[in-house]
MDTraj code that builds the backbone (N, CA, C; nanometers):
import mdtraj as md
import numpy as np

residues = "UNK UNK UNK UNK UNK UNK UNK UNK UNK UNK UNK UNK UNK UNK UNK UNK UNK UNK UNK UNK UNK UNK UNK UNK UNK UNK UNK UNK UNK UNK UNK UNK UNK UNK UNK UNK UNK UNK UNK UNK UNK UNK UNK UNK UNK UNK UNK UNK UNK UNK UNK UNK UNK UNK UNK UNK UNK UNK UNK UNK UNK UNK UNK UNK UNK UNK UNK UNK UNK UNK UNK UNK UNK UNK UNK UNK UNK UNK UNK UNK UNK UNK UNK UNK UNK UNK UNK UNK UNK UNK UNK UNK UNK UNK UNK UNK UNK UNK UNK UNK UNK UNK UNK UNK UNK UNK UNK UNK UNK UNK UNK UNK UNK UNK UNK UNK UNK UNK UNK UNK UNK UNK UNK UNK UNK UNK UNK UNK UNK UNK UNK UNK UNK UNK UNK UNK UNK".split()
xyz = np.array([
    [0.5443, -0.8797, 0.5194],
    [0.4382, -0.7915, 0.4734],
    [0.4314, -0.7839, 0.3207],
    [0.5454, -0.8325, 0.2878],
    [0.5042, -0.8072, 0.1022],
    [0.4340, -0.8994, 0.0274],
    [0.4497, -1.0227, 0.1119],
    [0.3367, -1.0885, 0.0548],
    [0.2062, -1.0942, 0.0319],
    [0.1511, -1.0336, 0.1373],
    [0.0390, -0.9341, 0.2360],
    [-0.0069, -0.8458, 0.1349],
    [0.1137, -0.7953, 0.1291],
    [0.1095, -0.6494, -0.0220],
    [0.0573, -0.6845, -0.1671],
    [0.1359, -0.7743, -0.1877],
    [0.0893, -0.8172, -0.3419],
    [-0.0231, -0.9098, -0.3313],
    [-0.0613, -0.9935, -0.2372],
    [-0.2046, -1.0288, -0.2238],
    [-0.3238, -0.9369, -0.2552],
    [-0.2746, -0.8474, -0.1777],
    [-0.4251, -0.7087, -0.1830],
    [-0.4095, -0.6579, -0.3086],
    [-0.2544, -0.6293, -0.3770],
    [-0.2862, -0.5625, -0.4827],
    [-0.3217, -0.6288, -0.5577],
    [-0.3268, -0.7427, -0.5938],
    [-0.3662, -0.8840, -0.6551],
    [-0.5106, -0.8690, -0.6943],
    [-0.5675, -0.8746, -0.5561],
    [-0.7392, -0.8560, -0.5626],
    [-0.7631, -0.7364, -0.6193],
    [-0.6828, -0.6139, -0.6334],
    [-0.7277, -0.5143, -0.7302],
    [-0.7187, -0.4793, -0.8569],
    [-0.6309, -0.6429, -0.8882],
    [-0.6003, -0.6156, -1.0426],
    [-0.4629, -0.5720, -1.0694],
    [-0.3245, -0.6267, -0.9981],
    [-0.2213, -0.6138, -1.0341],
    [-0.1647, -0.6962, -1.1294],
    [-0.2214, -0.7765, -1.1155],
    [-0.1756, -0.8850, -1.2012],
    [-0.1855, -0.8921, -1.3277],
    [-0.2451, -0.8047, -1.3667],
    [-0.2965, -0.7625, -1.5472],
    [-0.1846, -0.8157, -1.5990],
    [-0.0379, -0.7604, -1.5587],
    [0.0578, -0.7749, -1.6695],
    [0.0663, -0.5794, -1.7441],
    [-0.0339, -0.5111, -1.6934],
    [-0.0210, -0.3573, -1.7925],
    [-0.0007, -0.3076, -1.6940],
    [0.1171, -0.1929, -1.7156],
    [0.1150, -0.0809, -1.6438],
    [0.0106, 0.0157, -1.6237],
    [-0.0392, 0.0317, -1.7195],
    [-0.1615, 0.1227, -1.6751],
    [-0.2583, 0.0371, -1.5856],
    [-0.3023, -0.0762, -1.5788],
    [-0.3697, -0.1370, -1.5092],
    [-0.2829, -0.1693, -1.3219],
    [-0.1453, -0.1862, -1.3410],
    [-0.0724, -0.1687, -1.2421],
    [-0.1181, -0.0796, -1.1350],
    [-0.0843, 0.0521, -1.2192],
    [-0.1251, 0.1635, -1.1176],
    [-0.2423, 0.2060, -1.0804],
    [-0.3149, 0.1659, -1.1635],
    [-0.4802, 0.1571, -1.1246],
    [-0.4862, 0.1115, -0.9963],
    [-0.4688, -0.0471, -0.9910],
    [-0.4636, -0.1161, -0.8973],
    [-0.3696, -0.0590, -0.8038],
    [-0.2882, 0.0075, -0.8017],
    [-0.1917, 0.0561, -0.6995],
    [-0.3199, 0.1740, -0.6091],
    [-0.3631, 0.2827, -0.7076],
    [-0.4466, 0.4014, -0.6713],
    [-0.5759, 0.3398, -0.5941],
    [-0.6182, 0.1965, -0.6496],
    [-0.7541, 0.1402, -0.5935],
    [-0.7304, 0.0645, -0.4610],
    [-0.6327, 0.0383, -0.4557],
    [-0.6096, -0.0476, -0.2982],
    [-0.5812, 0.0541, -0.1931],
    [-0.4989, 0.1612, -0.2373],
    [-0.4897, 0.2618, -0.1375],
    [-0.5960, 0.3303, -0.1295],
    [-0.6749, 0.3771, -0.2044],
    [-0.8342, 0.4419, -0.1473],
    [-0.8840, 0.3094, -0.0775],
    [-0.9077, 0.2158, -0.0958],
    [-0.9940, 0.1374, 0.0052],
    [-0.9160, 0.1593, 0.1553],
    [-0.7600, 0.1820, 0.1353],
    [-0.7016, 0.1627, 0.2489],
    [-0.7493, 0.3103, 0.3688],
    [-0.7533, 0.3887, 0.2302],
    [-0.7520, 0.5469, 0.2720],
    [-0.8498, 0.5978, 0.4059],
    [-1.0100, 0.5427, 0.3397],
    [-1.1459, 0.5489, 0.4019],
    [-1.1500, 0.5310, 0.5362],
    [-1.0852, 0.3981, 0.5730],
    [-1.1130, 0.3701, 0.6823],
    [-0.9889, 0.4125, 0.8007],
    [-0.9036, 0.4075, 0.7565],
    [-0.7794, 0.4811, 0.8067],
    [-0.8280, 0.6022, 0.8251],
    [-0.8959, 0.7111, 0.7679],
    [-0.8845, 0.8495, 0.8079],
    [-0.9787, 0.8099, 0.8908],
    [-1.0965, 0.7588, 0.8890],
    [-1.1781, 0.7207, 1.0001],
    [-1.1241, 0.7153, 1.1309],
    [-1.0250, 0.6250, 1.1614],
    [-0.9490, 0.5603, 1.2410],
    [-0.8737, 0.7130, 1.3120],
    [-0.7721, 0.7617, 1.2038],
    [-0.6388, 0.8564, 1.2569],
    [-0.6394, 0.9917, 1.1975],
    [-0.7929, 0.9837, 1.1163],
    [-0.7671, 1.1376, 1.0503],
    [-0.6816, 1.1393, 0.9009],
    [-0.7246, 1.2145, 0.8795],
    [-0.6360, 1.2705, 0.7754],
    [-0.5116, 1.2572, 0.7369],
    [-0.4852, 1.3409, 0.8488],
    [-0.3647, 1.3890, 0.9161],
    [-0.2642, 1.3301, 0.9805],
    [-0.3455, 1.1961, 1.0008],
    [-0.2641, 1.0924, 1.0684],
    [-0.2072, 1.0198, 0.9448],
    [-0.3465, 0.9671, 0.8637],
    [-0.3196, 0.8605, 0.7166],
    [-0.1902, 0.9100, 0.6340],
    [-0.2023, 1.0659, 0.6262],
    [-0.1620, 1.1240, 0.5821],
    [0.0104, 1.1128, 0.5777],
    [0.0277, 1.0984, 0.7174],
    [0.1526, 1.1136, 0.7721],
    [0.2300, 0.9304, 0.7432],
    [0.1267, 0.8709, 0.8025],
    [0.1727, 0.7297, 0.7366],
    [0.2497, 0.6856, 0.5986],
    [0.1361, 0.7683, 0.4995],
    [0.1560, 0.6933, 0.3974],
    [0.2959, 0.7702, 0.3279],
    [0.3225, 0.9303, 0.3758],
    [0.3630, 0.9652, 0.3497],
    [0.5646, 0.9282, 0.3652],
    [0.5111, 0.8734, 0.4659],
    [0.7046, 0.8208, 0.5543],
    [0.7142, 0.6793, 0.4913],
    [0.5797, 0.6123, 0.4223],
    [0.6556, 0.4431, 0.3829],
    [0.6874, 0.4969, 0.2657],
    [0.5814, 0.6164, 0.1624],
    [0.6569, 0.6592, 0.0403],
    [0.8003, 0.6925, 0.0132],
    [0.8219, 0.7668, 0.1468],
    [1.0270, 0.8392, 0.1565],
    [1.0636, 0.7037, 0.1725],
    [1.0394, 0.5804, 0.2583],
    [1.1289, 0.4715, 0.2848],
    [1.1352, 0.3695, 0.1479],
    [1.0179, 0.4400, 0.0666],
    [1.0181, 0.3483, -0.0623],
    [1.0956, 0.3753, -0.1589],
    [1.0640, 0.5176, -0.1607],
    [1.1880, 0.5511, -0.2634],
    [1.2994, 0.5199, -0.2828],
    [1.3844, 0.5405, -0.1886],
    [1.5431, 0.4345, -0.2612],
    [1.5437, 0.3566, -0.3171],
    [1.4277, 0.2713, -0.2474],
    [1.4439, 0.0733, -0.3813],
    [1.3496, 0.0884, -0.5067],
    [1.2627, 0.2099, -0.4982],
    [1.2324, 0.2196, -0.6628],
    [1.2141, 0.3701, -0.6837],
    [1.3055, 0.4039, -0.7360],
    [1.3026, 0.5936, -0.7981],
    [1.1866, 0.6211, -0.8538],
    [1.0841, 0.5483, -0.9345],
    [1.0126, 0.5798, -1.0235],
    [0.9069, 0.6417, -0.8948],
    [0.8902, 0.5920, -0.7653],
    [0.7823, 0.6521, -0.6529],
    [0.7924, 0.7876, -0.6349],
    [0.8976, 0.8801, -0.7007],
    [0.9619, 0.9700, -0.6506],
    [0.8688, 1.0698, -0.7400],
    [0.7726, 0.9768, -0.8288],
    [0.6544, 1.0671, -0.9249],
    [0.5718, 1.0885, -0.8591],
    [0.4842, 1.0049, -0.7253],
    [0.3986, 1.0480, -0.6371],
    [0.3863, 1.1315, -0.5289],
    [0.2978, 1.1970, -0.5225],
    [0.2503, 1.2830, -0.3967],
    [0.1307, 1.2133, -0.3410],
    [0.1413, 1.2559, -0.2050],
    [0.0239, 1.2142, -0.1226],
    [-0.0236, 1.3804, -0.1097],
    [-0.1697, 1.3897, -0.1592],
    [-0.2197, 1.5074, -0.1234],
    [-0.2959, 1.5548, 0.0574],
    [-0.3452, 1.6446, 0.0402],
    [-0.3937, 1.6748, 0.1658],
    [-0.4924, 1.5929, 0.2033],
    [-0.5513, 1.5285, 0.0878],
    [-0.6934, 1.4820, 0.2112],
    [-0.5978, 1.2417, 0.1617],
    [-0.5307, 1.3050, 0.1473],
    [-0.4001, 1.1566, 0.2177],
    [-0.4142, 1.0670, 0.0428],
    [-0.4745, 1.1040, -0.0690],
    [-0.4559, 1.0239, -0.1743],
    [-0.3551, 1.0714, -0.2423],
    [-0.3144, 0.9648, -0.3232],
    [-0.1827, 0.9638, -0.4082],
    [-0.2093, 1.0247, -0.5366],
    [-0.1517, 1.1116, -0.5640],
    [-0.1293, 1.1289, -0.7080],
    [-0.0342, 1.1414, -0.7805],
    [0.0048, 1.1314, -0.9244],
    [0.1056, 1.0601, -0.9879],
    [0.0977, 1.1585, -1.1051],
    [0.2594, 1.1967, -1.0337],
    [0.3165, 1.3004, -1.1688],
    [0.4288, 1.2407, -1.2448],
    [0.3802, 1.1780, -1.3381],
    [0.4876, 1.0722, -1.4072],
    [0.4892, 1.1538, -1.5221],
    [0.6058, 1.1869, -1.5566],
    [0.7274, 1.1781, -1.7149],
    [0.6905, 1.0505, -1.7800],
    [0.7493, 0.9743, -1.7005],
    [0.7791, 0.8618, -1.7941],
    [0.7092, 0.7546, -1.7222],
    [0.6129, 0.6540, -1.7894],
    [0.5157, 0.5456, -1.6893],
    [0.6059, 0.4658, -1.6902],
    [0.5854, 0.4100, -1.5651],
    [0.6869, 0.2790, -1.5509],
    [0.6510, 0.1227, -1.5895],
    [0.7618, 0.0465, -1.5964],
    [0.6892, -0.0289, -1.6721],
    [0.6124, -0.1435, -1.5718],
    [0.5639, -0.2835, -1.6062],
    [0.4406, -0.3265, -1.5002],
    [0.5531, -0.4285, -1.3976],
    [0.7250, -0.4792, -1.4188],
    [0.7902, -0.4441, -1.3025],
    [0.8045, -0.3751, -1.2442],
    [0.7911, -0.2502, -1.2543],
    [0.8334, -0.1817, -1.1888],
    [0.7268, -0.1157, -1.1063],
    [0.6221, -0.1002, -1.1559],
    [0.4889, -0.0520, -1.1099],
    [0.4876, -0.1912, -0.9908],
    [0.4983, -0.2999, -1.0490],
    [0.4313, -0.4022, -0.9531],
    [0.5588, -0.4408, -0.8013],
    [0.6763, -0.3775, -0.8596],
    [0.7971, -0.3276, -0.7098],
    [0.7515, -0.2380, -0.6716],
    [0.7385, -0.1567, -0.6875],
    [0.6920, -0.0080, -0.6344],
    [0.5770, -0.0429, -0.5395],
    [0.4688, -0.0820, -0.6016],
    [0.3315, -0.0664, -0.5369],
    [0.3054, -0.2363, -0.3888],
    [0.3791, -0.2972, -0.4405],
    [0.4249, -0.3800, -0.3054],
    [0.5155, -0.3432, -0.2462],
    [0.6395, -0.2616, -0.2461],
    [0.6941, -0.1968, -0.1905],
    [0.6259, -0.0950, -0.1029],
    [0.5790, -0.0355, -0.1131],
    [0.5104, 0.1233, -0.0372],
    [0.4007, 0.0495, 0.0003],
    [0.3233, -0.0691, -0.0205],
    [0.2381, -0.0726, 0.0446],
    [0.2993, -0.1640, 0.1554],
    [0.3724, -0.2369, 0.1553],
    [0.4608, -0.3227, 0.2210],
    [0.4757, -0.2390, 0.3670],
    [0.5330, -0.1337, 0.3161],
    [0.5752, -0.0299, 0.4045],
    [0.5293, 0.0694, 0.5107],
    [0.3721, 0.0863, 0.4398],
    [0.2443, 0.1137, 0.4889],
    [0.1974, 0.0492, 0.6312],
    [0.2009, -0.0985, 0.5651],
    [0.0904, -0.2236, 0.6675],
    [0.2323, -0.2325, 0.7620],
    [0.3488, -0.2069, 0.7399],
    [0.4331, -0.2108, 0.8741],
    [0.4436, -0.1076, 0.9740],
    [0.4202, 0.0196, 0.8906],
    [0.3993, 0.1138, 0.9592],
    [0.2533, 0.1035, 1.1037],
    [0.1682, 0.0612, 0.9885],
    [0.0678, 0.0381, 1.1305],
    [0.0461, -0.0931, 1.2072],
    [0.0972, -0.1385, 1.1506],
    [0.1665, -0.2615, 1.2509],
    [0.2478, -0.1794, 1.3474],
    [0.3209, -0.1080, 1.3342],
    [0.4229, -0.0819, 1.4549],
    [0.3368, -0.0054, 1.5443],
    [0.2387, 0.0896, 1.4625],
    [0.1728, 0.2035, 1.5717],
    [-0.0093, 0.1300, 1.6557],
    [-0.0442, 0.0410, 1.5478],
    [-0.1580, -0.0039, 1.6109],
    [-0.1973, -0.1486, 1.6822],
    [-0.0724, -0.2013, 1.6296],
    [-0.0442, -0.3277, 1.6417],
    [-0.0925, -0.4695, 1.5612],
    [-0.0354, -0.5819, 1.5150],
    [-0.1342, -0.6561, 1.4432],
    [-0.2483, -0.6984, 1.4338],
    [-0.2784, -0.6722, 1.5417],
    [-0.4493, -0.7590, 1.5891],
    [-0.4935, -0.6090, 1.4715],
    [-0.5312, -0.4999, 1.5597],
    [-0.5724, -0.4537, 1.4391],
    [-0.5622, -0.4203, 1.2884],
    [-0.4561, -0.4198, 1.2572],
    [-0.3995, -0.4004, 1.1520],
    [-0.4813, -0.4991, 1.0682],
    [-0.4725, -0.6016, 1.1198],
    [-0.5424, -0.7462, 1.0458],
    [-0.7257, -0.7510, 1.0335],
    [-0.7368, -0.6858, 1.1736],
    [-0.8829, -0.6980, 1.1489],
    [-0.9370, -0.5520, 1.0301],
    [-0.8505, -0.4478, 1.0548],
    [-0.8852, -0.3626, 0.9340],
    [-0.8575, -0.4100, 0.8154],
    [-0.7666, -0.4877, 0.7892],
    [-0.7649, -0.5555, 0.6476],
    [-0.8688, -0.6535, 0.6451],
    [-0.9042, -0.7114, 0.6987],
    [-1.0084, -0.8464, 0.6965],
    [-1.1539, -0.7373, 0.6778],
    [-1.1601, -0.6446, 0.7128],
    [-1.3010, -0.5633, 0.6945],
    [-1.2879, -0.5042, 0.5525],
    [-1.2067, -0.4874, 0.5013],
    [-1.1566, -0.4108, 0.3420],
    [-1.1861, -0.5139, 0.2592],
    [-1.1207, -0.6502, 0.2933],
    [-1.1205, -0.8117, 0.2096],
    [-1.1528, -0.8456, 0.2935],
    [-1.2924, -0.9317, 0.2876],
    [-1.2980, -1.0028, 0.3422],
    [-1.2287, -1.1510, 0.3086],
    [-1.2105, -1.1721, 0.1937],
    [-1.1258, -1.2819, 0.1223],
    [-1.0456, -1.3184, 0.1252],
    [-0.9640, -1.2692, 0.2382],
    [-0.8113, -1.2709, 0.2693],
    [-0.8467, -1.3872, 0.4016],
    [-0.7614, -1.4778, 0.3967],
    [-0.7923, -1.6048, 0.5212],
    [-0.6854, -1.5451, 0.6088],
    [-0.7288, -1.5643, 0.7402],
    [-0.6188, -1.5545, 0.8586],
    [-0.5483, -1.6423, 0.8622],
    [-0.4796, -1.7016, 0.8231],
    [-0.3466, -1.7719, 0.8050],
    [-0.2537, -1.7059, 0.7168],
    [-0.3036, -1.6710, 0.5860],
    [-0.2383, -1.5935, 0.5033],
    [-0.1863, -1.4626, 0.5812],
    [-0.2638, -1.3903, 0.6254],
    [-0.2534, -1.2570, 0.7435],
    [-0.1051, -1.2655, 0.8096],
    [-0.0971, -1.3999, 0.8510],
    [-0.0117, -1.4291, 1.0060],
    [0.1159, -1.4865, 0.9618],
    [0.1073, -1.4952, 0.8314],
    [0.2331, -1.5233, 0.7521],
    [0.3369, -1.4694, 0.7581],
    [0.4480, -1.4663, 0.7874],
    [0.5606, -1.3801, 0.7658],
    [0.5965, -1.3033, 0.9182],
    [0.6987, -1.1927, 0.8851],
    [0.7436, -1.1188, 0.9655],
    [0.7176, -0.9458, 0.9503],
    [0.5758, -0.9205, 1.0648],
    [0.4652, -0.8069, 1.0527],
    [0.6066, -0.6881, 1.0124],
    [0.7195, -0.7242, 1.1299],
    [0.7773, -0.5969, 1.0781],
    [0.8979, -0.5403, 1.0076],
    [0.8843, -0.6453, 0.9223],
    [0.9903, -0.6654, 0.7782],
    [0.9026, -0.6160, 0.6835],
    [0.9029, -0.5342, 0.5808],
    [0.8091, -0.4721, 0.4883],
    [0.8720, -0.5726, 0.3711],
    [0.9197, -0.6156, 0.3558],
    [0.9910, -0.7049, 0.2688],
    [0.9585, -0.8562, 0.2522],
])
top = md.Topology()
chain = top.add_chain()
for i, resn in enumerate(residues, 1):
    res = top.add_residue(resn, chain, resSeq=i)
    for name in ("N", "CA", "C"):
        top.add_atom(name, md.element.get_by_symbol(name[0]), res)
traj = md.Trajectory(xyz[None], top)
């Protein structure tokens, strides 16, 4: 899935090389993710998702430990100190890594894939089917 991860964040502009552009791209892939997910599970559901790959993210990068997921399921970022665009760019394939396994486990890949293929369409199904759905890594 992390390849998966940094693909999408890719298409949103991770790749700048700037931290501030990092997290941009971190905040812009998860609202596209957000929309259709609450559609899907609610709020309340997205909510709960994004919220358990954030706790599983944290150990492998402390700096996540600046975000909250608010009530209506977006992230916001109470940073001290910005991190830099390693670390932004571990972090934000990390947790999203963590995310697309999460609903891999609860919705299964077929969908998982076709909700990403409706977000990007630019993403080829081969790339999709790459890897191991439930390794976030």
């Amino acid at each position: 899935m992390s390849a998966l991860a940094e693909r999408l964040l890719g298409y949103e502009g991770l790749d700048s090389h700037s931290p501030e552009k990092g997290i941009s791209s971190l905040l812009k892939t998860f609202k596209k993710l957000r929309d259709p997910l609450v559609t899907f599970a609610g709020a309340q559901g997205f909510r709960s998702l994004l919220t358990r790959a954030l706790n599983l993210s944290i150990d492998e990068e402390p700096w996540l430990s600046s975000i909250r997921v608010n009530e209506e399921g977006s992230l916001e970022l109470q940073l001290e100190q910005e991190p830099s665009f390693e670390e932004t760019t571990r972090g934000g394939i990390l947790l999203l890594a963590h995310l697309l396994s999460l609903l891999t486990t609860f919705i299964g890949e077929g969908l998982t894939l076709n909700l990403i293929t409706r977000i990007w369409p630019e993403i080829s199904e081969p790339i999709l089917q790459s890897g191991n759905s439930n390794d976030p890594t």
